[in-house]
C-alpha positions in Angstrom: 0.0 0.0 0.0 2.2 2.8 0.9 5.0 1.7 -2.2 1.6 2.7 -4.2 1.3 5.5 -2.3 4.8 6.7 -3.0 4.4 5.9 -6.8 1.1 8.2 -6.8 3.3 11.9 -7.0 5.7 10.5 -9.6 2.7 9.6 -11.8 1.3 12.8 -11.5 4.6 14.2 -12.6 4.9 12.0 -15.5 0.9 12.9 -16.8 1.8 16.8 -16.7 4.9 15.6 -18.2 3.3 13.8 -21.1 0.2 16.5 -21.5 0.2 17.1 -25.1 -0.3 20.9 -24.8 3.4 20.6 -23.7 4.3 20.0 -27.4 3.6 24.0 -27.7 6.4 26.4 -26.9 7.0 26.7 -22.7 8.0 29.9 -20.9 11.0 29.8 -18.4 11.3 31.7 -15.5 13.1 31.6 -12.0 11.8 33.4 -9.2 11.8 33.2 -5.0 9.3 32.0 -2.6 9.4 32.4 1.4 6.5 30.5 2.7 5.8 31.7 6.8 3.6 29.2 8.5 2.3 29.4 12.2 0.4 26.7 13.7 -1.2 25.9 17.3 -3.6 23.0 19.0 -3.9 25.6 22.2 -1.9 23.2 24.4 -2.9 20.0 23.5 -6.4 20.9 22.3 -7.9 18.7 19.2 -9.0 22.1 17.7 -5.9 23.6 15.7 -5.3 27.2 14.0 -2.7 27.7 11.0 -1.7 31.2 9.4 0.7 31.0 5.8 2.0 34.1 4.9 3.8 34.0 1.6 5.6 36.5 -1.0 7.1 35.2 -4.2 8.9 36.9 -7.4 8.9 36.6 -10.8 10.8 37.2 -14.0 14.3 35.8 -13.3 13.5 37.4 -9.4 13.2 41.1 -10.8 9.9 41.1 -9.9 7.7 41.1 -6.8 4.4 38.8 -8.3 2.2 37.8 -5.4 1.6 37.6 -1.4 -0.6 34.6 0.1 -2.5 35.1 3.4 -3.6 31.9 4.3 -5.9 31.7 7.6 -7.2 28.3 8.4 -8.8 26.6 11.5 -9.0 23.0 12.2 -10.0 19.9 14.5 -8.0 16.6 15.1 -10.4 13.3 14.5 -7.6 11.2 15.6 -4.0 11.8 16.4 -3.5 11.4 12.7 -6.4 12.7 10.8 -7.1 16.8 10.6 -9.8 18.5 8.9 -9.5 22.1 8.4 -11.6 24.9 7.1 -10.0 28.4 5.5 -9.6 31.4 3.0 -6.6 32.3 0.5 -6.2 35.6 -0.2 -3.8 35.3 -3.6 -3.0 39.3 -3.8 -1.5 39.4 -7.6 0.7 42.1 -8.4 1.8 44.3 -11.1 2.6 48.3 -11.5 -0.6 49.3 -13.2 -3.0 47.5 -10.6 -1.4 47.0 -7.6 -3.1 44.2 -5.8 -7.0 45.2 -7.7 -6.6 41.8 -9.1 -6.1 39.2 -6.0 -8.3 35.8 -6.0 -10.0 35.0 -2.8 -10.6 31.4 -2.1 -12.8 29.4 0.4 -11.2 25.6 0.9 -11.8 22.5 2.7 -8.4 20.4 3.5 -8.3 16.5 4.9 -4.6 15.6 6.0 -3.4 12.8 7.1 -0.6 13.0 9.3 1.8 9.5 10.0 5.0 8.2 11.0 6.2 5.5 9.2 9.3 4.9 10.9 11.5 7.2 13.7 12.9 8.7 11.0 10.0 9.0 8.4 7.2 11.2 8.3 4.7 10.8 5.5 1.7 12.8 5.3 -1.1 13.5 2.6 -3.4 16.7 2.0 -6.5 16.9 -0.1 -8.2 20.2 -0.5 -11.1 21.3 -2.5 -11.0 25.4 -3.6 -13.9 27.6 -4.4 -11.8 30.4 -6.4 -13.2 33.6 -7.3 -11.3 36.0 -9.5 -11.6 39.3 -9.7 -14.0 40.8 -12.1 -15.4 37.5 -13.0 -18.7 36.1 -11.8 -17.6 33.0 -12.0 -16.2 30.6 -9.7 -13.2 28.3 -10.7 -13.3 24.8 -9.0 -9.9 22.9 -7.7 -8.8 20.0 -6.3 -5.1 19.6 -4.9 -3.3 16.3 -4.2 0.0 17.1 -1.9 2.1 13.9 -0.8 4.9 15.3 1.8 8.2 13.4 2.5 10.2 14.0 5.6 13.4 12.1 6.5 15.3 13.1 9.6 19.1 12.2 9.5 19.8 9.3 12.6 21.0 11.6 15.5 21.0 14.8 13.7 18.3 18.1 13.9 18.8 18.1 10.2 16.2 17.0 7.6 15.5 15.7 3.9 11.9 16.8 2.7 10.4 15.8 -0.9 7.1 17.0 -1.4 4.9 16.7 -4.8 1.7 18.3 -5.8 -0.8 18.0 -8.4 -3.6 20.9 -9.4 -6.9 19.6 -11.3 -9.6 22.3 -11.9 -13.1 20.4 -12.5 -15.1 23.3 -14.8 -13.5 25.9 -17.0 -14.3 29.9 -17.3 -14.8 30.7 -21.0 -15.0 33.9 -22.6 -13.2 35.4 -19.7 -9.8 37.0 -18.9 -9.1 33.6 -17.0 -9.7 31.1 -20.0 -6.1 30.6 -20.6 -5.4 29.2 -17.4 -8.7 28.0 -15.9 -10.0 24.8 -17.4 -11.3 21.7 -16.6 -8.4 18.7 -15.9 -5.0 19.5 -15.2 -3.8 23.2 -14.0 -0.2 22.5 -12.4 2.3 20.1 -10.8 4.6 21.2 -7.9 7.7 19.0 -6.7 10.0 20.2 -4.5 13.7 18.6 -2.8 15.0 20.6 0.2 17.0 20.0 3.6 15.8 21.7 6.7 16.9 22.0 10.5 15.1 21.5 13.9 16.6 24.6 15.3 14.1 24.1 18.4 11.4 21.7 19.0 9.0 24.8 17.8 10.8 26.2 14.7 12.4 24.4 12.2 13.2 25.7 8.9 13.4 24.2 5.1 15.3 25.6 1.6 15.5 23.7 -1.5 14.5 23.6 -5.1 10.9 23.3 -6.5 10.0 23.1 -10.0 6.4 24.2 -11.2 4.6 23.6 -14.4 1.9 25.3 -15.2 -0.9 23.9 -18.0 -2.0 26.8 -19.7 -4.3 27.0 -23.0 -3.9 29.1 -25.8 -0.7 30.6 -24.3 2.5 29.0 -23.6 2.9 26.6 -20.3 5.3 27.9 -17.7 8.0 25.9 -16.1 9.1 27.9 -13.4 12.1 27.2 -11.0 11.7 28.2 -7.9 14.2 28.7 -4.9 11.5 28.1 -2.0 12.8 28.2 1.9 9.5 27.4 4.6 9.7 29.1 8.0 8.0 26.8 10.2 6.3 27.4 13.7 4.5 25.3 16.2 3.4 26.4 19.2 
């Protein structure tokens, strides 16, 4: 069971891999993400509370693109299954707008949380995404696979994480400024390699690479390489 588990994020990577709009020409681009993350269970609690704030660049990192506050509140079933309730706010940015055209998104996450071994940590999120764009009066519809790695190194504070996810919108927005990007089956695949450090048993932190390909229709895809690092607190 969990070999096929493993196998599941390389398939995904092979299907966006093999989607025949990557026959078209592909955009390249480098940028930088720092992804902030705060979570608590209050003490012990089953109820939990997470906050993700996140700025990334653009265009070979010349260019600040987008911030992501990410509020989310949750409730532990069992000591390894979470369900959680949130908003995205997905502030896009460029000089002529400023942030007039940031998506807001209502989600509902499972995650399943479970330690294979002392060392390993596996853990799998599904969440659903109502997105609505600005200016459009229609929603866009996502699911998102996320399969999440972590090895620590035998008597070490130091990490190896490998995480891989896979986008799928399920309707598409025609006729609109989003039509190039929003449409039913594959949107994009994420898969990142990093090492990170315990520096306490409340903060840790990641940096590593992550490549993103993004499905796009009547334009050409985007494979961007990404230097991500993940600031990480539990309290």
């Amino acid at each position: 069971m969990r070999k096929n588990l493993i196998a599941l994020p390389l398939l995904a990577g092979l299907s966006v891999s093999t989607s025949p709009s990557q026959a078209g020409p592909v955009k390249d681009d480098w940028g930088m993400w720092l992804s902030n993350t705060y979570q608590t269970d209050f003490g012990g609690s089953p109820y939990l509370a997470f906050l993700e704030l996140a700025p990334r660049t653009k265009n070979d990192n010349n260019d600040f693109s987008q911030v992501i506050v990410r509020p989310l509140v949750g409730y532990k079933v069992t000591q390894k299954l979470q369900l959680w309730l949130g908003y995205t706010w997905q502030g896009e940015y460029n000089d002529q707008t400023d942030f007039e055209l940031a998506t807001n998104d209502f989600m509902q996450q499972l995650q399943w949380i479970d330690n294979w071994t002392p060392q390993l940590n596996f853990q799998y999120r599904f969440r659903l995404e109502q997105r609505f764009f600005a200016h459009e009066s229609d929603a866009g519809h996502r699911m998102r696979h996320r399969f999440r790695f972590v090895y620590t190194l035998p008597d070490s504070k130091a990490y190896l994480i490998g995480i891989d996810e896979l986008f799928v919108y399920f309707n598409s927005l025609n006729d609109s400024r989003m039509e190039h990007s929003v449409q039913a089956g594959i949107n994009q695949n994420r898969t990142y390699v990093g090492v990170g450090y315990k520096l306490t048993p409340q903060l840790n932190i990641d940096t590593g690479y992550q490549l993103q390909y993004v499905n796009n229709f009547g334009t050409p895809d985007l494979i961007n390489h990404v230097w991500l690092t993940n600031v990480n607190v539990n309290f």
